[in-house]
C-alpha positions in Angstrom: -193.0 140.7 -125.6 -194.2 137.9 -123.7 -193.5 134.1 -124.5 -197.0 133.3 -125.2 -197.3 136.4 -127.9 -194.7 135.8 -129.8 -194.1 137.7 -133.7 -194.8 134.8 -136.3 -191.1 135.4 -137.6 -190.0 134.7 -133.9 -191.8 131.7 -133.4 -191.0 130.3 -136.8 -187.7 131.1 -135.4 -187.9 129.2 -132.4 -189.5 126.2 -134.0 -186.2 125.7 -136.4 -184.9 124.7 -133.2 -186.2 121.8 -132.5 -186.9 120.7 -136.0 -183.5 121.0 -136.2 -182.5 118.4 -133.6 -185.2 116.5 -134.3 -183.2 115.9 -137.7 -180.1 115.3 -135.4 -181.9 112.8 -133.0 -183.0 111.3 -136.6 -179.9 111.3 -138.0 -178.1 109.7 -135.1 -180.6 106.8 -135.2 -180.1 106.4 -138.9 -175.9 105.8 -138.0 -176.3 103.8 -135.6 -179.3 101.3 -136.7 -178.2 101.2 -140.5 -175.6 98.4 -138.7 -178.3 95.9 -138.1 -179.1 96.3 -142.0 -175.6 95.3 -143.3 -174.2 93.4 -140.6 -174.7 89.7 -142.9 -171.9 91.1 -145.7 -170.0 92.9 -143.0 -169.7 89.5 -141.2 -168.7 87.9 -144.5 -166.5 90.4 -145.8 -164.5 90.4 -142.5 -165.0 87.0 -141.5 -166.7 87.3 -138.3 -168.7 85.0 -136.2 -172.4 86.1 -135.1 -171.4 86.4 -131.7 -168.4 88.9 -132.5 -171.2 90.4 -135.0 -173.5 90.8 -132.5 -170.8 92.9 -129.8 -170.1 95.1 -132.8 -173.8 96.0 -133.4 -174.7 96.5 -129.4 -171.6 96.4 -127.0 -169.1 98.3 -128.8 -171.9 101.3 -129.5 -173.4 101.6 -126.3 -170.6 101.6 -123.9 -169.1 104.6 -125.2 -172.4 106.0 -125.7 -172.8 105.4 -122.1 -169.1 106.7 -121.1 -169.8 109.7 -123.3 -172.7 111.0 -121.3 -171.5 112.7 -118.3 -168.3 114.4 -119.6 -170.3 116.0 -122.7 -172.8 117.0 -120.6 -170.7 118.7 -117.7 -169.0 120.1 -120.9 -172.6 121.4 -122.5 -173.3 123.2 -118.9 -169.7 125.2 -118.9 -169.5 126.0 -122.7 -173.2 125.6 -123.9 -175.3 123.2 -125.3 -174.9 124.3 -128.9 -171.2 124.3 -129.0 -171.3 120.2 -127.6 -174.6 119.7 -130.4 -172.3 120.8 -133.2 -169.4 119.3 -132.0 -171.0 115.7 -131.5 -173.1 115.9 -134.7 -169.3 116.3 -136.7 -167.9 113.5 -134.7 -170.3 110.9 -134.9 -170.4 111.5 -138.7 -167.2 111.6 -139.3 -166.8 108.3 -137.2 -169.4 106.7 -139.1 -167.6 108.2 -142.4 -164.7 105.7 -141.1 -166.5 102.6 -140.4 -167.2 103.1 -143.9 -162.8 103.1 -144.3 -162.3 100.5 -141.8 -160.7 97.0 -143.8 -160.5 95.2 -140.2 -162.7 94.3 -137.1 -160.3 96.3 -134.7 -160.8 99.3 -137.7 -164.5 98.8 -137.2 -165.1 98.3 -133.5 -162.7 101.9 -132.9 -165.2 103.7 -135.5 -168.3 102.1 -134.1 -167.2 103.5 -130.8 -166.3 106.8 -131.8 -169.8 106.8 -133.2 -171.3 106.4 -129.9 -169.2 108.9 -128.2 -170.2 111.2 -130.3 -174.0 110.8 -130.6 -173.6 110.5 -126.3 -173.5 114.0 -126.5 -176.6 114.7 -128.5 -180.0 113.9 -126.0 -178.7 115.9 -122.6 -177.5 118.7 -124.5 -180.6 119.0 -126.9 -183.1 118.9 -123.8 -181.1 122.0 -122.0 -181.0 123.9 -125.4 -184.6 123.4 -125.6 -185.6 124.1 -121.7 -184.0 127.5 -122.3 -185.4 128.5 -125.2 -188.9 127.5 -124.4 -191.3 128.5 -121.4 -192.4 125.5 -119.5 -195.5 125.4 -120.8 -194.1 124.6 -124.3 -191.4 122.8 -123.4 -193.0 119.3 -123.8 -194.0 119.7 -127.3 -190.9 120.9 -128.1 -189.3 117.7 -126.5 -191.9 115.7 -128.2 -190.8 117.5 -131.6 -187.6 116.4 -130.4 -188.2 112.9 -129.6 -190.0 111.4 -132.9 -186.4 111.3 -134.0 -186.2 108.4 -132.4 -189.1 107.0 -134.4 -188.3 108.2 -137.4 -184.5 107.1 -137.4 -185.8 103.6 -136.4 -187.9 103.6 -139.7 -185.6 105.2 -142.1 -182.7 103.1 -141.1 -185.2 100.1 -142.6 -186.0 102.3 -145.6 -182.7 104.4 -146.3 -180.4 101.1 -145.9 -182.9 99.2 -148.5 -182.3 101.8 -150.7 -179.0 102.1 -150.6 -178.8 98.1 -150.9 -180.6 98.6 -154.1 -178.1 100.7 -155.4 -174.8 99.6 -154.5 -174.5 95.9 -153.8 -173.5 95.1 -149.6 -171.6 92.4 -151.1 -170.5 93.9 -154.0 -167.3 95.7 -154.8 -168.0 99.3 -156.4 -165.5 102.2 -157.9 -164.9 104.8 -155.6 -163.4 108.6 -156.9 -160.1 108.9 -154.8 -160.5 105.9 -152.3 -160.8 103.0 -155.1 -162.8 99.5 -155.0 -165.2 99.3 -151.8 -167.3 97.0 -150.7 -171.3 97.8 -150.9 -171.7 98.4 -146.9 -168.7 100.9 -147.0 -170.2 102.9 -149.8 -173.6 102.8 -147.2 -171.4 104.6 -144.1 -169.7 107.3 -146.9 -172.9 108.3 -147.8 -174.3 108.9 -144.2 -171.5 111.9 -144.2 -172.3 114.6 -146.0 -175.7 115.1 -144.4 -174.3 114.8 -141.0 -171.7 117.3 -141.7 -174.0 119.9 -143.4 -176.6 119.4 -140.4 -173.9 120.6 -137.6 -173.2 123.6 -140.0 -177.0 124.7 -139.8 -177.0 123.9 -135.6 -174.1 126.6 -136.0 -175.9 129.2 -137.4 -178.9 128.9 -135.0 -179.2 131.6 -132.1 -177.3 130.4 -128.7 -179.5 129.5 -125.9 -181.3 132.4 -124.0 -178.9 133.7 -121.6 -175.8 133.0 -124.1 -173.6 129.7 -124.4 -172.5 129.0 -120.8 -175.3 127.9 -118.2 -173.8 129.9 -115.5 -175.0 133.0 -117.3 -179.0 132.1 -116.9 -178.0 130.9 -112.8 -174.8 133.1 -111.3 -175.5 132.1 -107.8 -175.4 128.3 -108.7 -171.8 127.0 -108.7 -171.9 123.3 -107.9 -168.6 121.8 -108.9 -167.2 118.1 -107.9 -170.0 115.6 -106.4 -172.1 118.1 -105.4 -172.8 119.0 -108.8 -174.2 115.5 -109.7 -176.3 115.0 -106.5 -180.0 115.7 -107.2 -183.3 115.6 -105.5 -185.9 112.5 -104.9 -188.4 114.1 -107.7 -185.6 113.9 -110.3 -184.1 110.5 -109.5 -187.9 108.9 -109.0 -188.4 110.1 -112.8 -185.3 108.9 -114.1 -186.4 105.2 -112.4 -189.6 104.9 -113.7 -188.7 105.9 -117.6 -185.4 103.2 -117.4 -188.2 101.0 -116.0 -190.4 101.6 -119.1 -187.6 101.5 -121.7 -186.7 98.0 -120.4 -190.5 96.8 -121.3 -190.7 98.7 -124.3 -187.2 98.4 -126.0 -187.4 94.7 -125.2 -189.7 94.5 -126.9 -188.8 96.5 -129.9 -185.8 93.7 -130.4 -187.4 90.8 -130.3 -191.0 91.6 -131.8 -189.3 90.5 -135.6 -188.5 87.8 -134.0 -191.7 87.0 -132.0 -193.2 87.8 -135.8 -191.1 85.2 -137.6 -190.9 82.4 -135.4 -194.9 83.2 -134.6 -196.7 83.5 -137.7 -193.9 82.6 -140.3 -193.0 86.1 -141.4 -190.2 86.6 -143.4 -187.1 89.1 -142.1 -188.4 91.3 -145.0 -192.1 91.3 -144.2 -191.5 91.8 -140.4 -188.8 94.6 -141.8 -191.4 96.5 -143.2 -194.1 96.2 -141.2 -192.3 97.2 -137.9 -190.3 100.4 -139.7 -194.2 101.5 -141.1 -195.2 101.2 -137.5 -192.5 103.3 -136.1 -193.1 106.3 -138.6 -196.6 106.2 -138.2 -197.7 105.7 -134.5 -194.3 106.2 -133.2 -194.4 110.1 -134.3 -198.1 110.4 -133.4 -197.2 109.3 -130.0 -194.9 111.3 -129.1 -196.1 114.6 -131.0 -199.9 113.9 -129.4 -198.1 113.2 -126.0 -196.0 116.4 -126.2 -198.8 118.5 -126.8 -201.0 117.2 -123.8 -198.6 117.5 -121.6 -197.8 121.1 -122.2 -201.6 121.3 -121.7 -201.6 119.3 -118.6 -198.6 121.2 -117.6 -200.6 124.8 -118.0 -203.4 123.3 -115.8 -201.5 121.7 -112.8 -198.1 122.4 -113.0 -195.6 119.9 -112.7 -197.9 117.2 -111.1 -200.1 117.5 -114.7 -198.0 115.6 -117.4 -196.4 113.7 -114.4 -200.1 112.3 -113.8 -200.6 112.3 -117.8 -197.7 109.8 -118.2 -198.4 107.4 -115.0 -202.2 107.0 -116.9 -200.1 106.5 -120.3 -198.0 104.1 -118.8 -201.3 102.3 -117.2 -202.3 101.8 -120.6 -199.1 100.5 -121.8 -199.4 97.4 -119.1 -201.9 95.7 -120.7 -201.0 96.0 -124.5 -197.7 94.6 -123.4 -199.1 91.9 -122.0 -201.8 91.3 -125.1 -199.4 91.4 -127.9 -197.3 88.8 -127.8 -200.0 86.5 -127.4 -201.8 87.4 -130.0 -203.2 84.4 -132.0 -203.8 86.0 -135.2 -200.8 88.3 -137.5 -203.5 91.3 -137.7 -204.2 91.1 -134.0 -200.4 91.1 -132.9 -199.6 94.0 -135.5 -202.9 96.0 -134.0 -201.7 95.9 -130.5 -197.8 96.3 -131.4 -198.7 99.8 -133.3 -201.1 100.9 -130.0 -198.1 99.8 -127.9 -195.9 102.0 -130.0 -198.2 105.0 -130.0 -198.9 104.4 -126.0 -195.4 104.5 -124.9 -193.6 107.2 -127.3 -196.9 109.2 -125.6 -195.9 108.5 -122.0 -192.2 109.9 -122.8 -193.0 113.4 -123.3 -194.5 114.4 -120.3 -191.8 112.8 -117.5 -189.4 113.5 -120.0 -190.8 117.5 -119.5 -191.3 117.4 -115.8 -187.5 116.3 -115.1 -186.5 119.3 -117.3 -188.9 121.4 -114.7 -187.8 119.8 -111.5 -184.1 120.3 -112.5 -182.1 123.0 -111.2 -180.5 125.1 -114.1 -176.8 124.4 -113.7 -177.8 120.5 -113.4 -180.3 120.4 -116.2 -178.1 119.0 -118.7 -176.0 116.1 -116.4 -179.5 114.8 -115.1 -180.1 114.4 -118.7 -177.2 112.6 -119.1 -178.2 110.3 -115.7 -181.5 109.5 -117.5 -179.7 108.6 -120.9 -177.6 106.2 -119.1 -180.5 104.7 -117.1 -182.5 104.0 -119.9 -179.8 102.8 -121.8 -178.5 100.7 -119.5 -182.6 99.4 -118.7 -183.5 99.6 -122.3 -180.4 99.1 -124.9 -178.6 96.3 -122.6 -181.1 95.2 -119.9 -183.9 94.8 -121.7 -183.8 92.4 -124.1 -181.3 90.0 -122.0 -183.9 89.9 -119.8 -186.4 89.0 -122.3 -184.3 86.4 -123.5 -183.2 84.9 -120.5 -186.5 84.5 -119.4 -187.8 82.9 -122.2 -184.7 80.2 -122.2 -185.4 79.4 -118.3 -189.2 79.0 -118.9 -189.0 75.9 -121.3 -192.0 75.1 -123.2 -193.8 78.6 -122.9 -191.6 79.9 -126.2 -190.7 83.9 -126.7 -194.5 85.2 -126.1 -195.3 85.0 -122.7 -191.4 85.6 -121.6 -191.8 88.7 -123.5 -195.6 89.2 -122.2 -194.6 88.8 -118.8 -191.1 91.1 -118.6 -193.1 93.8 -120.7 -196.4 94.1 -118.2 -194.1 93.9 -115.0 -191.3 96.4 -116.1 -193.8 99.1 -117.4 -196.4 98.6 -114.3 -193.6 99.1 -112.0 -192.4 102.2 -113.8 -196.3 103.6 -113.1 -195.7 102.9 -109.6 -192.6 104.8 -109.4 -194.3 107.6 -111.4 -197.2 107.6 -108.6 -194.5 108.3 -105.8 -193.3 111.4 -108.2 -196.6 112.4 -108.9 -197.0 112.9 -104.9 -193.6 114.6 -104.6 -194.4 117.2 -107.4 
């Protein structure tokens, strides 16, 4: 049986796959974003300062996220990727079971970064599970399956955290069976558990990776160890430069659009809140599913060079909407071109994101993962929205719109430069 004729039990099969770590990926966003959410009674109830709130939120996460990359994903290519998946998935929600126990800032920061260790495992070894167990020409859609968890964990940490606020006070203290009186935002992290736990129990049961749990077993002759396993060609490294590229633009944006929104047109934190989150679900998810699904098209056309060439023109159109937005002069305008912005870039993710999976040698699949995870995260989660806001503070009298304008249109034309080279190496 061929991979294109698949029985309808087998590809329903195959499908649960990436559902399933689409709920991780969604999940993961969810623990780490619900932060922003509560971080006014956690400063209270603790006693922090914003600028010791604000390390919490970014610094303390993303380092270890960062630090967590490599290891887990040499680890996914010598024991498998479903063993690291089900391993993280526990830890991170677990960890963000004990920023819920923490009664300290030194409590909080060591949970908030056992939260990123974990969820650094997730993305490099959810891409090599889902390399293997797809043939290339499906493997973009099944990234792009993948991939709106991103979107909708951004937009149900807005609606799950206002829910939960609704229920159990932040600032209030509540009754707790076993653990006693807790404050509101604790009760918020205890609750995020049980899901995450009874997620890594279902990634358990799922089939392991064609060719069985260690990488080896799919590529024998391939036994890189030391530096020479982490060295990779100019295709691969040109693809990771151009996505951290478009994450700087684009996550930049994505923090300081509520901002841009409030100070711009007098929105409230709610109001912008809302909006933003409804944005993510909607055109977020279409982006990224509609991108998956022409690149995988693309892909069956022209090989490698198809969704290459399909992201470059995505990114093309990203430019100028970056530009546009945060001029806009008019709220409906700015939240017209925000939502295309959204849609345009999750739709130029897929297909590089697909075509470094295909221009990775097996036993490296998963640690070039891991390179791009810590580009874009270094371009997107720290870079980006310094740079924003640096820019803005040395260019006095143009406000947040144009510094934002400007970064935006130069990061993500640069990253459709880059992606020409790759196209021409493909």
């Amino acid at each position: 049986m061929t991979a294109t004729a698949l029985r309808p039990e087998t590809a329903w099969r195959r499908w649960a796959l990436p559902l399933l770590l689409m709920a991780a990926n969604t999940l993961s966003f969810v623990d780490r974003q619900i932060l922003s959410l509560l971080i006014e009674p956690i400063r209270r109830d603790l006693g922090l300062g914003d600028g010791t709130a604000g390390m919490l939120y970014g610094l303390g996460f993303t380092l270890t996220y960062l630090l967590a990359a490599f290891p887990l994903a040499w680890l996914a290519d010598r024991i498998g990727p479903r063993r690291v998946i089900v391993g993280a998935v526990m830890a991170w929600s677990l960890a963000t079971g004990a920023c819920g126990l923490a009664r300290s800032l030194g409590g909080l920061i060591a949970a908030r970064m056992a939260v990123g260790l974990g969820e650094g495992g997730l993305t490099p070894a959810a891409m090599a599970w889902i390399s293997r167990q797809f043939p290339r020409e499906r493997t973009a859609t099944a990234i792009g399956v993948f991939q709106t968890g991103i979107y909708l964990g951004n937009g149900l940490a807005l609606l799950v955290g206002a829910w939960i606020a609704l229920r159990f006070d932040p600032a209030g203290r509540h009754m707790v069976p076993l653990l006693g009186p807790m404050a509101g935002w604790q009760v918020a992290f205890l609750l995020l558990v049980l899901p995450g736990l009874a997620l890594a129990v279902a990634l358990a049961l799922c089939p392991a990776p064609r060719g069985g749990e260690s990488e080896r077993a799919t590529a024998p002759s391939v036994a890189m160890r030391g530096a020479a396993g982490w060295r990779i060609g100019a295709l691969p490294a040109l693809l990771i430069v151009a996505y951290a590229c478009l994450v700087l633009g684009g996550n930049g944006a994505q923090v300081w659009t509520p901002t841009l929104l409030q100070r711009q047109f007098g929105w409230s934190v709610q109001q912008s809140g809302f909006v933003l989150g409804t944005l993510s679900l909607g055109f977020g998810i279409l982006g990224t599913l509609g991108g998956g699904l022409a690149a995988d098209a693309m892909a069956r056309r022209s090989g490698l060079r198809g969704p290459i060439a399909l992201a470059q023109g995505a990114m093309l159109v990203v430019a100028p909407i970056a530009l546009a937005f945060p001029l806009a002069p008019d709220a409906g305008v700015a939240v017209a071109l925000i939502g295309a912005h959204q849609m345009a870039s999750a739709f130029a993710l897929c297909g590089g994101m697909a075509a470094l999976q295909g221009a990775a040698p097996d036993a490296q699949r998963t640690r070039i993962t891991a390179m791009l995870m810590v580009a874009i995260n270094l371009g997107g989660t720290l870079a980006g929205p310094w740079i924003m806001g640096v820019v803005s503070d040395a260019w006095p009298g143009a406000g947040l719109g144009p510094a934002m304008a400007v970064t935006g249109c130069l990061a993500t034309l640069l990253a459709a430069l880059v992606m020409a080279r790759a196209q021409r190496l493909a």
